[in-house]
C-alpha positions, 0 to 999 in steps of 0.5 A: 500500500502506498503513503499518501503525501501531501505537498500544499503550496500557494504558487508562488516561485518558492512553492513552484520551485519546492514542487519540482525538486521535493513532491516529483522525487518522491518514488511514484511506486511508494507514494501517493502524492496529491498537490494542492494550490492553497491559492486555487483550493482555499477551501482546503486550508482548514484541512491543512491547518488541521494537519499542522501546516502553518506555512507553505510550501509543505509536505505532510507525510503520515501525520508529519508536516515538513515545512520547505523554505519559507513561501508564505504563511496560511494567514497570508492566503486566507 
């Protein structure tokens, strides 16, 4: 069974960038990876403060929330 990650972002160049080089290196056969464009599904930043995200970009992996660089707060997408 696969883990499911999930990658929250906003679209900004840090978060694009964060993309690119952390969410698509995950082995495809290990993990389940959804993207979510905080800026595009602000419905779903409650789901991520929820999980623990405070800012973007971040991965959550089993309960886990690794904050990547520094895009933007949550408070700055809402």
């Amino acid at each position: 069974m696969k883990t499911k990650a999930r990658f929250y972002h906003a679209g900004c160049p840090v978060c694009i960038s964060a993309e690119q080089s952390v969410a698509a290196s995950l082995d495809p056969t290990r993990f389940d990876v959804e993207v979510i464009h905080l800026g595009q599904a602000k419905e779903r930043i409650r789901e991520a403060e929820q999980l623990g995200v405070v800012s973007v970009p971040a991965l959550v992996l089993n309960d886990a929330v690794f904050h990547i660089n520094h895009g933007a707060d949550l408070t700055a997408i809402k």
